[in-house]
C-alpha positions as CSV (number, residue, x, y, z in Angstrom):
1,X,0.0,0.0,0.0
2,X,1.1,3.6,-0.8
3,X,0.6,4.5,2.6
4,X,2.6,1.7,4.5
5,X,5.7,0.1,4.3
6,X,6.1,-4.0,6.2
7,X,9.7,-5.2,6.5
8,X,10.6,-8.3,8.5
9,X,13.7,-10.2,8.4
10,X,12.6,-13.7,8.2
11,X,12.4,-17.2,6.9
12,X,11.0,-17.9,3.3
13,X,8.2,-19.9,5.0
14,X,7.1,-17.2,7.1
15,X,7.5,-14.9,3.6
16,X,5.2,-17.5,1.8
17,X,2.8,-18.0,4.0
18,X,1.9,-14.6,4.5
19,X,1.7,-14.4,0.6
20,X,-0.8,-17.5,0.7
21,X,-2.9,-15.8,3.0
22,X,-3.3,-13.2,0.1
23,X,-3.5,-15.4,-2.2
24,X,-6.5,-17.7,-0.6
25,X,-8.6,-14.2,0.1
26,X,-8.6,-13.1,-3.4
27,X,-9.1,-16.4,-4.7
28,X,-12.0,-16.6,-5.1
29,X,-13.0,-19.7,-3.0
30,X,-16.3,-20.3,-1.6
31,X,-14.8,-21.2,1.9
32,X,-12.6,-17.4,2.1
33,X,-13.6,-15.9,-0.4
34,X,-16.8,-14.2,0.9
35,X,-15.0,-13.4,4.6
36,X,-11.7,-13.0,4.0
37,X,-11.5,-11.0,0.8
38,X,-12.9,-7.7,2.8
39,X,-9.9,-8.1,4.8
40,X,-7.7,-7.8,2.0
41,X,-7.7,-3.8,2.0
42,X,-6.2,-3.8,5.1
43,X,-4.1,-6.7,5.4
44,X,-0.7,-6.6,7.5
45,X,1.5,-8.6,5.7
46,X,3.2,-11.5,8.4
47,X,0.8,-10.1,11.4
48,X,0.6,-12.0,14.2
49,X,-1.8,-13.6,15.3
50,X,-3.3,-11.2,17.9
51,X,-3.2,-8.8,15.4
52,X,-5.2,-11.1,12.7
53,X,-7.8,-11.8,15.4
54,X,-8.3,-8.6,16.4
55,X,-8.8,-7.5,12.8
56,X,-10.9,-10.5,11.4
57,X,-13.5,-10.0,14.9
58,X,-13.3,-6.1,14.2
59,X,-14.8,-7.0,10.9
60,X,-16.9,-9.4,11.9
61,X,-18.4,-7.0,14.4
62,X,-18.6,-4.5,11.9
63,X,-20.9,-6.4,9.4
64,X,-23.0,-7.5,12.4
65,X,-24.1,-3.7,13.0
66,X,-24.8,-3.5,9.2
67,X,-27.0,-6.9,9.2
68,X,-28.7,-5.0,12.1
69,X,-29.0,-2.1,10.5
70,X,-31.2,-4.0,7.7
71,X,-33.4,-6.2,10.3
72,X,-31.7,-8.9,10.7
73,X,-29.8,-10.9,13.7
74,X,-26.6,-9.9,14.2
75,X,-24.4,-13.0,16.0
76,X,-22.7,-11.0,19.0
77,X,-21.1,-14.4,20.2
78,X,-18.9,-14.5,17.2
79,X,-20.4,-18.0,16.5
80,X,-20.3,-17.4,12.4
81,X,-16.8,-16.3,12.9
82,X,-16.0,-19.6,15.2
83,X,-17.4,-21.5,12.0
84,X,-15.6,-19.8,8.8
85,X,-12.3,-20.4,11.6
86,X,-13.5,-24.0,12.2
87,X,-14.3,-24.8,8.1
88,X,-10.8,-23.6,7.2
């Protein structure tokens, strides 16, 4: 991004693993695709994983309010997001 520079000495699997999480969002997949592609914009190349969970349940949270905002039930107990983690 324009904006922001990432830099990490590291091993090569650590470099492409953080380019297969990129990869599998934009992929087009029915499993990540549809909850992992928003993430893409803001994606923090090799994150950790506090950092990925805080950003994938700020999300989450996020299009809760907006399925609230149309009517419907929004899942406060992060059970959807427990499942798209659990069908990985």
């Amino acid at each position: 991004m324009p904006e922001r520079t990432v830099s990490k000495e590291t091993t090569a699997q650590q470099g492409l693993s953080a380019l297969m999480g990129l990869i599998m969002a934009k992929s087009g997949c029915p499993q990540t695709g549809p909850h992992f592609k928003p993430m893409v914009r803001f994606r923090v190349p090799l994150a950790t994983a506090e950092g990925t969970l805080y950003r994938a349940a700020s999300l989450y949270l996020l299009a809760q309010y907006f399925v609230n905002e149309v009517g419907g039930e929004p899942d406060l107990k992060f059970e959807g997001l427990t499942k798209i983690y659990e069908n990985l």
